[in-house]
C-alpha positions in Angstrom: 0.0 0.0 0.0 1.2 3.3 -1.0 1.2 6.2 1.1 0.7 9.5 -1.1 3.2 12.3 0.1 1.9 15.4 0.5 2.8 19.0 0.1 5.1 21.1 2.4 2.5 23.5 3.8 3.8 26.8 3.3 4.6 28.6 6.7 1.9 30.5 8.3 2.3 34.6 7.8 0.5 36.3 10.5 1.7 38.6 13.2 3.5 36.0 14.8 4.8 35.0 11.9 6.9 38.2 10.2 7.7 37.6 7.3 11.6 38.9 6.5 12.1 41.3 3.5 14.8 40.6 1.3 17.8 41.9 2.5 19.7 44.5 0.3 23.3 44.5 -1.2 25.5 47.4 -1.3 24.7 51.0 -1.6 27.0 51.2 -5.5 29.7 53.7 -5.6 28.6 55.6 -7.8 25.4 56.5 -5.7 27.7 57.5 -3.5 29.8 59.5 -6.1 26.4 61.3 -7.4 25.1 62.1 -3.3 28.7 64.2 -2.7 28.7 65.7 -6.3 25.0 67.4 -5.8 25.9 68.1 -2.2 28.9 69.7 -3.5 27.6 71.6 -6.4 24.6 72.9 -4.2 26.8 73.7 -1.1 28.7 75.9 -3.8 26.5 77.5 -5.5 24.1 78.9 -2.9 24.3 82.4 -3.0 27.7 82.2 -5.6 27.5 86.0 -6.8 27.5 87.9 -3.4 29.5 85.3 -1.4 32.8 86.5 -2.4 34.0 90.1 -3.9 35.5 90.1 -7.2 38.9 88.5 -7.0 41.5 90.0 -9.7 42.9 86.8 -11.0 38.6 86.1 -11.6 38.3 89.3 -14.3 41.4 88.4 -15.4 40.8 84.3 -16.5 37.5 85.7 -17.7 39.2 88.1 -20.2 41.4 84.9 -21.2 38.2 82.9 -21.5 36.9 85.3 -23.6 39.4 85.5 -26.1 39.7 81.6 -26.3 36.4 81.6 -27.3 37.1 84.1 -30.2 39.6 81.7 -31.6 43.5 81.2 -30.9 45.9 81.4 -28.0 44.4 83.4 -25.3 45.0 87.0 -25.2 44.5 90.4 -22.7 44.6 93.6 -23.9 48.2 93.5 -23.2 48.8 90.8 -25.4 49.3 86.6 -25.8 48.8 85.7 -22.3 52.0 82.8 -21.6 52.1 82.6 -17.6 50.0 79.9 -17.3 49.0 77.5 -20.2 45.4 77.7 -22.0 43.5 73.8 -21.0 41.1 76.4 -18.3 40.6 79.1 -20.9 39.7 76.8 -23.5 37.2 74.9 -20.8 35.8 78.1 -19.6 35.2 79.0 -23.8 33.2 75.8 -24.2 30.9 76.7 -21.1 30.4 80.4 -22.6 29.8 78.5 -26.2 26.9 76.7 -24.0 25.3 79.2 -21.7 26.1 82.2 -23.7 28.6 85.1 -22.8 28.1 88.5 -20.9 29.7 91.7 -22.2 29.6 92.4 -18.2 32.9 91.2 -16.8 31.4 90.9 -13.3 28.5 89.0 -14.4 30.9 86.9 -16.5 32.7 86.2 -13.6 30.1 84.9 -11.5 29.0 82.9 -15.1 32.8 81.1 -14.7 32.3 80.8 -10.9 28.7 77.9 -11.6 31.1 76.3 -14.0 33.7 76.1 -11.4 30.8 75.0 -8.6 30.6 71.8 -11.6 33.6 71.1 -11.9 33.7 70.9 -7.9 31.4 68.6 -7.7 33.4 66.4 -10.4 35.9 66.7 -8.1 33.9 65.0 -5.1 33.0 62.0 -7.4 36.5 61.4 -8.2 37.7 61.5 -4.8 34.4 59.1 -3.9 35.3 56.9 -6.8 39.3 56.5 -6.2 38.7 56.1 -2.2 36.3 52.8 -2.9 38.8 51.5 -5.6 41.4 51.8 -3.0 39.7 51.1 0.2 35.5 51.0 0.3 32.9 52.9 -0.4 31.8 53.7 3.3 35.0 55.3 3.2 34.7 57.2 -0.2 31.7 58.5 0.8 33.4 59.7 4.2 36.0 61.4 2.2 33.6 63.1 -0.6 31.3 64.4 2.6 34.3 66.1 4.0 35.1 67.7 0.4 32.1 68.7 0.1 31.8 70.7 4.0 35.1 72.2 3.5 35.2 75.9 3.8 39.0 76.3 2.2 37.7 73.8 -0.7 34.3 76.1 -0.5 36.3 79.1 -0.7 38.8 77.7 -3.9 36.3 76.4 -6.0 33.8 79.4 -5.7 36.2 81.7 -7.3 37.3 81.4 -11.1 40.7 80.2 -10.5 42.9 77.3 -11.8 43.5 75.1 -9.4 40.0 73.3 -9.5 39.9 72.4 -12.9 43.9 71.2 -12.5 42.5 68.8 -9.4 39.6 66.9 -11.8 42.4 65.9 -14.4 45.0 64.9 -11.5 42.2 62.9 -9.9 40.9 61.6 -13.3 44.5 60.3 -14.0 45.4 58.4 -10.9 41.6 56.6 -11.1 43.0 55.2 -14.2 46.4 54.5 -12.3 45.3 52.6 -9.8 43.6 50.5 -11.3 47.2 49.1 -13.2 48.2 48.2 -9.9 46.4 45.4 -9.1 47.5 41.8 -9.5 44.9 41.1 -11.7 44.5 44.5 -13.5 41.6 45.2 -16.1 41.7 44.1 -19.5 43.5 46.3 -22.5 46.1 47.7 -19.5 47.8 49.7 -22.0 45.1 51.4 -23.1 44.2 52.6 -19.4 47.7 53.7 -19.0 47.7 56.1 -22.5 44.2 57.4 -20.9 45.8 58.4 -17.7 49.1 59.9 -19.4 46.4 62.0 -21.5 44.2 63.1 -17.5 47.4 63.8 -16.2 48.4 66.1 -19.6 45.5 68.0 -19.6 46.1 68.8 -15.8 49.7 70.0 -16.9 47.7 72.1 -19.9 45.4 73.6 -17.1 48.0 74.7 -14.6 51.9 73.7 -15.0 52.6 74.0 -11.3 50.7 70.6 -11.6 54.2 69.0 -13.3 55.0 68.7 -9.0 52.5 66.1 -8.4 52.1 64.3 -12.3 55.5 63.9 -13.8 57.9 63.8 -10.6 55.7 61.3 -8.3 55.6 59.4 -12.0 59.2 59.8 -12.5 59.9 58.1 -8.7 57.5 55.5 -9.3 59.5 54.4 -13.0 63.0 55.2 -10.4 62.2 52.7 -7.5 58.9 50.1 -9.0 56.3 51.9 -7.1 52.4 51.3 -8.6 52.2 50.0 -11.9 54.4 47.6 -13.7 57.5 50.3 -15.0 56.3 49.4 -18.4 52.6 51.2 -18.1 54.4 54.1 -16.3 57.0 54.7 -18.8 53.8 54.7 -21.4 51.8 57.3 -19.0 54.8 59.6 -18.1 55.2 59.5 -21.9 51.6 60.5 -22.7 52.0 63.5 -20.0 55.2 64.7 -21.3 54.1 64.6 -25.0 50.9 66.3 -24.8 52.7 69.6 -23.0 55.1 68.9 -25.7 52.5 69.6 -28.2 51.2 72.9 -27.0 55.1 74.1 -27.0 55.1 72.8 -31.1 52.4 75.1 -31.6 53.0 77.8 -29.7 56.7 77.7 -31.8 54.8 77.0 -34.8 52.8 80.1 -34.3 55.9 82.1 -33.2 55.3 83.3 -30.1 58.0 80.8 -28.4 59.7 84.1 -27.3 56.8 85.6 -25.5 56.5 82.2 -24.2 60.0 81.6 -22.9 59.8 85.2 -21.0 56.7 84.8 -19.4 57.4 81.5 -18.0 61.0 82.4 -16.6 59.2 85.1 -14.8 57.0 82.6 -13.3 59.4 80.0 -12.6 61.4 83.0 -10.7 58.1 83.6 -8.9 57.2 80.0 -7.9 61.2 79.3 -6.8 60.8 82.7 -4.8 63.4 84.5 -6.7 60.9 87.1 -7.2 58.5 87.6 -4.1 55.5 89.7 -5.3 52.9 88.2 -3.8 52.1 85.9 -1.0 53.6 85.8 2.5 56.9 85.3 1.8 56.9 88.6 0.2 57.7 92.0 2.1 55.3 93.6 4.1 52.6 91.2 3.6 50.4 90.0 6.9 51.7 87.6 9.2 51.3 83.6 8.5 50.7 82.9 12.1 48.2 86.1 12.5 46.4 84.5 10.2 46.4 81.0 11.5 45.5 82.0 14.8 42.3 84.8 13.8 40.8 81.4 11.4 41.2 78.6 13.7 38.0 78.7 15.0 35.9 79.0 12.2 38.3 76.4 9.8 39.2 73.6 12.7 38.3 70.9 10.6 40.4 72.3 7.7 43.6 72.6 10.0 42.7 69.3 11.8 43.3 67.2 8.5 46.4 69.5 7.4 48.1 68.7 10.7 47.3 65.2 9.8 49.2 64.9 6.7 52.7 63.7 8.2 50.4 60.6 9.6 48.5 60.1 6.3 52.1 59.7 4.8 54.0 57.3 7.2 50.6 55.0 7.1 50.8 55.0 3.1 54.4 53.9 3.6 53.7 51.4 6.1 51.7 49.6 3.4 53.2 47.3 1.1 51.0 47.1 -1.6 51.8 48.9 -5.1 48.1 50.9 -4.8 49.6 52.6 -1.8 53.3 53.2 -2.8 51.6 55.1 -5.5 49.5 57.3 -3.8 52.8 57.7 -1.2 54.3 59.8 -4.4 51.5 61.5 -4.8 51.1 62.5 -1.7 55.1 63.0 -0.9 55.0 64.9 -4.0 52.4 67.3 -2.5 54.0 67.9 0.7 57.2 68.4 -1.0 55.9 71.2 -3.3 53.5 73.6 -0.6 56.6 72.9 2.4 59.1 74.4 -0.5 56.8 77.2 -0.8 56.1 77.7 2.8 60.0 77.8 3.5 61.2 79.8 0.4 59.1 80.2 -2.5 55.9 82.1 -3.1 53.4 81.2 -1.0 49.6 81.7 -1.7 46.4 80.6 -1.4 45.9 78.2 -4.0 48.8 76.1 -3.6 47.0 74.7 -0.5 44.5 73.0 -2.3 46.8 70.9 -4.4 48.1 69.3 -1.0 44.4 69.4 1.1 42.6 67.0 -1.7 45.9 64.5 -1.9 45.8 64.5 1.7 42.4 63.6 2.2 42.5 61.0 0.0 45.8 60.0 1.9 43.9 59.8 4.9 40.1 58.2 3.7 42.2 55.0 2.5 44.5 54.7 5.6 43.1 55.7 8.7 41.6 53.0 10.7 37.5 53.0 10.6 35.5 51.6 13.4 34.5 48.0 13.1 30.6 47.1 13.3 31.3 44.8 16.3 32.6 47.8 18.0 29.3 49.9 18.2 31.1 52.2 21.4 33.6 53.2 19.0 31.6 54.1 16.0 29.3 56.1 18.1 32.6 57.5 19.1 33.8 58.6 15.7 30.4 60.0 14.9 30.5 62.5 17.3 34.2 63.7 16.5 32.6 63.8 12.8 29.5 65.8 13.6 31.8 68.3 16.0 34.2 68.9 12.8 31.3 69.7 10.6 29.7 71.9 13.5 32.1 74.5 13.4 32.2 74.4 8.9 28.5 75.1 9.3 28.3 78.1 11.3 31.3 79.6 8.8 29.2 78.7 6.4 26.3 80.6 6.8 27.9 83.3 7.8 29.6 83.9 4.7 27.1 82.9 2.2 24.8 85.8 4.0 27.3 88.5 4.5 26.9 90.3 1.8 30.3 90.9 -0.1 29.7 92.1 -3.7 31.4 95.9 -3.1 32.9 95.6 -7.1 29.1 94.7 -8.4 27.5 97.5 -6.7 30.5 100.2 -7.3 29.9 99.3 -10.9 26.4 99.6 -11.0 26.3 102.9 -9.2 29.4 104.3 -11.9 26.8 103.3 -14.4 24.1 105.3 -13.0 26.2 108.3 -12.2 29.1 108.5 -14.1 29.4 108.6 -17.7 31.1 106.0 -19.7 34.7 106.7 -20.7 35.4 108.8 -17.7 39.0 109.0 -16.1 39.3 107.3 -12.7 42.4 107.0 -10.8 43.6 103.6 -9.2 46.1 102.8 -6.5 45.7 99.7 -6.1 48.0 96.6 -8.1 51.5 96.8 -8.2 53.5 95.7 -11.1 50.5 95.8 -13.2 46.9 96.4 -12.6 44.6 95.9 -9.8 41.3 94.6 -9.4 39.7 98.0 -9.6 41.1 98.9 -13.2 40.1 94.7 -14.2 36.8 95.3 -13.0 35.7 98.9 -15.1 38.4 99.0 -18.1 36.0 97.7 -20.5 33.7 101.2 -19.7 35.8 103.6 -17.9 39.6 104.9 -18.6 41.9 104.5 -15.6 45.3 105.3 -14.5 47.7 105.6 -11.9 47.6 109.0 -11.8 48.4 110.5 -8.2 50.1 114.1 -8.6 47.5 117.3 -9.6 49.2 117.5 -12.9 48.8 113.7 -13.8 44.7 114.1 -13.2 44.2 117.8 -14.8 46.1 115.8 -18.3 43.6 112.6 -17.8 40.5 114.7 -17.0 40.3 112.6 -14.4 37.3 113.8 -11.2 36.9 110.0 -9.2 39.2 107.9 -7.2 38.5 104.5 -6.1 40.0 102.8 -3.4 39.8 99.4 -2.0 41.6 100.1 1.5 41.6 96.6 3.1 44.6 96.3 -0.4 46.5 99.7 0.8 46.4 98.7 4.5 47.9 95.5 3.5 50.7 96.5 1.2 49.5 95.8 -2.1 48.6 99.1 -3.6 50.5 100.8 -6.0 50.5 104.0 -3.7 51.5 103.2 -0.5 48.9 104.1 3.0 50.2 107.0 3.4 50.1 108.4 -0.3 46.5 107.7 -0.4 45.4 108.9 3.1 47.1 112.2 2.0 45.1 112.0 -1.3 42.0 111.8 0.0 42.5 113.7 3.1 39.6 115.6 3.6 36.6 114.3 1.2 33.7 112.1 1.8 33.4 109.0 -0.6 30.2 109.8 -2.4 29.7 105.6 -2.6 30.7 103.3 -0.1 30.8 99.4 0.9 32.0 97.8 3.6 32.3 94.3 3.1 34.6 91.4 4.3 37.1 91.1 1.2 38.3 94.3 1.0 36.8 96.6 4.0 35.7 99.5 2.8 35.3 99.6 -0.9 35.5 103.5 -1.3 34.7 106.1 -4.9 35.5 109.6 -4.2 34.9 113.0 -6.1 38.4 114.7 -6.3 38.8 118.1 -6.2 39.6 119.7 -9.5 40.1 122.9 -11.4 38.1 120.8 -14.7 34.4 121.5 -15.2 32.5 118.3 -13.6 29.2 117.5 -11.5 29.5 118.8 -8.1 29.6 116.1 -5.2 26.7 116.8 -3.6 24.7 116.2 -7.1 26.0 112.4 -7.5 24.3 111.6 -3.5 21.3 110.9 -5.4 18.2 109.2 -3.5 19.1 105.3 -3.2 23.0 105.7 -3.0 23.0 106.1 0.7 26.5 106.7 1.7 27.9 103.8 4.1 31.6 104.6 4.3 33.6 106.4 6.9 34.5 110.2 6.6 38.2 110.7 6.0 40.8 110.5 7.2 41.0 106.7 5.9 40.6 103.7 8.4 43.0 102.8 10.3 44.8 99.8 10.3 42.9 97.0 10.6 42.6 95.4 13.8 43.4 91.5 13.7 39.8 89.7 13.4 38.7 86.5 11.4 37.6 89.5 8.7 40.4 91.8 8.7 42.3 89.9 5.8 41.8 90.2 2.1 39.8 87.9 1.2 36.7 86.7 2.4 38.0 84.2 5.7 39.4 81.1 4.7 42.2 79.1 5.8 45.6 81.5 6.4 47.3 81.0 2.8 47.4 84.5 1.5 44.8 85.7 -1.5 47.3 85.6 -4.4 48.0 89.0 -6.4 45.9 90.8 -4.1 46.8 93.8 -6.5 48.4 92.1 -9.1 49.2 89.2 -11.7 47.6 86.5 -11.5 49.7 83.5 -9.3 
């Protein structure tokens, strides 16, 4: 006899009986990646145009954008523009190509500064994407977060300078590299390695400083068999060197290798510290350590992870694995270049950012993370993360709504009251021109011109002065010259903002026919500034630098070329 089986009864579901969802896999990386690129980009752009006061290397990239987009090598109205080489300009040309130009150089400014918010947030995906190659994701995302919060990176990428665009190639190019270290690297290796010779070009093409930390970590790695088998970094260094090598064909090919040759000896003298016109290293600037101490409470976090970096570097070295050796180049490399600067050479700003993004990543793929089995701990390392980003936060809001957009609003009121092509005398810049004469050339004539006799030839009735610049010893005219110049009159507009204290336009007394003072306080131009005599020094506060307040790394060429 035969005893029929019968089905397995299903379990019972009831509310006893739970049943379990399916449980998920991963968050992917590149959710990650796309979470700290929109963070980054929105973090950036909030309140982009009145965050920060026109910068003159800003007005000056513009120009250069401008004229890429016309057709050729970049050019000023001085002429072929050599200091730094054209891969930005050319960028910023495409952007204008897509979201139209501005004959306003202001408002073509704060057009460059969205593209710069971008390529910011390409930036945080890199760093998200290289971190989880390297490490994991958890800590990717960890590192892109922190990108994203920092005030210094905040400050750097919301101004229309170099460096940013330089960092997504450098980034770009070691994705590809690490991936060649492995012991079972991706398929078509070679091609991988052309691709990152061609990231680590362009980065070259953007900003030639970058040659520190492409060709020379590169150059150790082919020296001692760090990273990649030496075959696929011979092929990258290769691809670096030749594409800068192409630019120099052309720019000989064109004839200009002259003007090249002279303007990049000048900056070669200026980055060795040979010649010391800007930065702290250079007479009569503010004090390094002033500045470190006025910031360190609002930019802990920043400082925290720069006094880090000598750990991040003896942990990469620890580690015997090629990945790491690699980034120990690149992050050696780094420190080698900003301590050179720091000690002898010219020291600004910018250079800080080409160390604080190696570093983080330094850090993201080294320093221990708390365990899950360890819940004290984690809860641990949550707090010390939520009390770094506490202090970010409170800068943050602070600057986005302090209102510090003096050049936009001097401009607007010369258009109102002063007709175009009049003469207007600058002091500020010092080998060349200043922000004041970058910001109203392309409507106003201006000069330099400080005796009576200078201003009766020029016709020129207005002054401007950004005083936070003279107090600081970047003018053209030194305190003194311009106290005595204006000693006496009332600024008929005034701003006083955090970047360059008061932003001051005076009527100067002259024997030429012109509008009387009182006739240009019209209704609506309420006058804000002090009454001379000027300010006085400025008294040490997180504020009283130019520059809205970021980490203490002087603004480069307050007054002057571009760094």
């Amino acid at each position: 006899m035969t005893i029929p089986r019968t089905a397995p009864t299903a379990p019972r579901t009831g509310p006893t009986t739970p049943v379990r969802a399916a449980r998920r896999g991963p968050v992917p990386t590149v959710v990650y990646a796309a979470g700290a690129a929109l963070l980054t980009v929105a973090l950036r752009l909030i309140q982009i145009s009145r965050a920060g006061d026109l910068f003159v290397d800003e007005s000056i990239y513009r120009r250069l954008g401008d004229s890429a987009a016309a057709g050729g090598f970049p050019r000023t109205d001085e002429g072929l523009f050599f200091l730094h080489p054209p891969g930005y300009f050319y960028v910023e040309a495409g952007w204008m190509k897509l979201v139209g130009e501005h004959s306003d150089v202001i408002a073509g400014v704060h057009s460059s500064r969205v593209l710069n918010a971008l390529l910011a947030g390409v930036t945080a995906a890199l760093i998200v994407f290289l971190v989880a190659r390297v490490r994991s994701r958890g800590a990717g995302a960890v590192a892109g977060l922190l990108f994203a919060l920092d005030q210094f990176c905040i400050r750097q990428n919301n101004r229309v300078l170099l460096e940013t665009g330089t960092m997504v190639w450098i980034l770009a190019g070691y994705l590809a590299l690490v991936g060649l270290t492995r012991p079972d690297p991706p398929g078509r290796p070679r091609a991988r390695a052309l691709l990152a010779g061609l990231f680590l070009g362009l980065a070259i093409l953007t900003k030639d400083h970058a040659v520190l930390i492409t060709v020379l970590p590169l150059l150790a790695a082919l020296l001692l068999g760090w990273g990649p088998p030496r075959k696929l970094v011979a092929l990258t260094l290769s691809v670096t060197v030749a594409s800068y090598a192409v630019y120099l064909a052309l720019v000989a090919g064109f004839g200009h290798f002259d003007a090249f040759w002279e303007a990049k000896t000048s900056g070669v003298r200026r980055l060795l510290g040979i010649v010391q016109e800007t930065g702290f290293n250079a007479e009569g600037t503010p004090s390094l350590a002033g500045r470190l101490l006025d910031e360190l409470p609002g930019y802990t976090g920043t400082y925290l992870l720069l006094a880090l970096t000598p750990v991040a570097l003896f942990l990469l070295l620890r580690r015997k694995e090629p990945v790491y050796r690699l980034l120990a180049l690149f992050h050696a490399s780094a420190i080698v270049t900003l301590g050179y600067a720091l000690a002898i050479g010219t020291l600004e700003e910018q250079a800080l950012y080409l160390l604080f993004v190696p570093n983080l990543v330094a850090l993201a793929v080294t320093v221990p993370m708390p365990s899950r089995d360890r819940p004290g701990l984690r809860l641990v390392a949550c707090g010390v993360l939520v009390a770094l980003l506490a202090a970010p936060a409170a800068v943050y809001a602070r600057d986005r709504w302090t209102p510090d957009d003096g050049f936009e609003r001097l401009r607007a009121y010369l258009l109102t009251h002063v007709p175009a092509g009049s003469a207007i005398v600058t002091v500020d810049g010092q080998q060349t021109r200043g922000v004041t004469n970058w910001a109203l050339n392309d409507t106003y004539r201006l000069g330099h011109w400080v005796t009576p006799e200078e201003r009766n030839d020029n016709g020129a009735a207005y002054l401007v002065v950004p005083w936070r610049v003279i107090e600081q010893g970047y003018g053209r005219s030194s305190l003194a010259e311009v106290e005595r110049l204006t000693e006496g009159l009332r600024p008929v507009f005034a701003f006083d903002g955090p970047t360059y204290g008061t932003l001051a336009l005076y009527r100067l007394p002259s024997t030429l026919p012109g509008p009387d003072v009182t006739a240009l306080a019209v209704p609506g131009s309420t006058v804000t500034g002090p009454l001379l005599p000027a300010p006085g020094p400025v008294v040490a506060t997180p504020d009283s630098t130019v520059g809205a307040p970021g980490p203490a790394l002087p603004v480069a060429g307050v007054g002057d070329a571009p760094g």
